[in-house]
N, C-alpha and C positions, 0 to 999 in steps of 0.2 A: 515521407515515403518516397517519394519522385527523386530525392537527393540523396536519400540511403543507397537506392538502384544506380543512381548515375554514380558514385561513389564505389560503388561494388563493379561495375560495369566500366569504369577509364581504370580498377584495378587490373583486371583482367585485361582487360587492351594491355595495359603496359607491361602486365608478363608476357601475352602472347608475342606483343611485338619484339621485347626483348629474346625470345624463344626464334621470331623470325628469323632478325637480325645474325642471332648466332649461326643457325644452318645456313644462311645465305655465307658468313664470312666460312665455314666447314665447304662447305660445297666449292666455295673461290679457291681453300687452299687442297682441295682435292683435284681442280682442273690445273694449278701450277706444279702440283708432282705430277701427276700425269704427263703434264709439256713436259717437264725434264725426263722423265721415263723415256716419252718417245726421241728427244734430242735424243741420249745416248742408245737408244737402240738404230736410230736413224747412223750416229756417228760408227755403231759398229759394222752396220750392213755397210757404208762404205769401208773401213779398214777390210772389213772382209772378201771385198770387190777384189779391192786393191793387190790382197794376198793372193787371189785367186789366178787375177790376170798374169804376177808375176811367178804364181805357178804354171799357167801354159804355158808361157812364154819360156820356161825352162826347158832345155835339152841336153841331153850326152854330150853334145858337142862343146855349150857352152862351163858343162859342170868342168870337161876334160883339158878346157882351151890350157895350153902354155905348162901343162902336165904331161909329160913324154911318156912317164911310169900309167898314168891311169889309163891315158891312151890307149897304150899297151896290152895294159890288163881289158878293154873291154874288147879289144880286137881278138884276143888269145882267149875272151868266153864266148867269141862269133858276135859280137855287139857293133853293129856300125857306128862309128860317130859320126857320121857323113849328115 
């Protein structure tokens, strides 16, 4: 009787463990997409930095430089390039 229980009881253990085992490696590979998730949202908040800065940094001045004609045209709608 003592050896049927133990019998029935290391069967169980080694489902459960094996049942462990697998959420443990689910859970590992749910924390490595996760890392890559935030990599490229990390990588895009920077390009999107990037885009930004090189948005203010835009002016009249420099869209018009070495264009006589566009010059032109934003002087004659009253648009400074100055």
């Amino acid at each position: 009787m003592l050896h049927e229980f133990q019998d029935k009881f290391g069967k169980n253990y080694r489902l459960a463990q094996g049942h462990f085992n697998k959420t443990i490696d689910e859970i590992n590979d749910a924390i490595h997409h996760l890392e890559k998730v935030r990599d490229e949202l990390e990588a895009t908040g920077k390009q999107l930095r990037l885009a930004n800065d090189k948005a203010q940094d835009l002016s009249i001045r420099k869209l018009t430089k070495g264009n006589i004609g566009m010059q032109q045209k934003f002087l004659d709608a009253g648009i400074s390039i100055s």
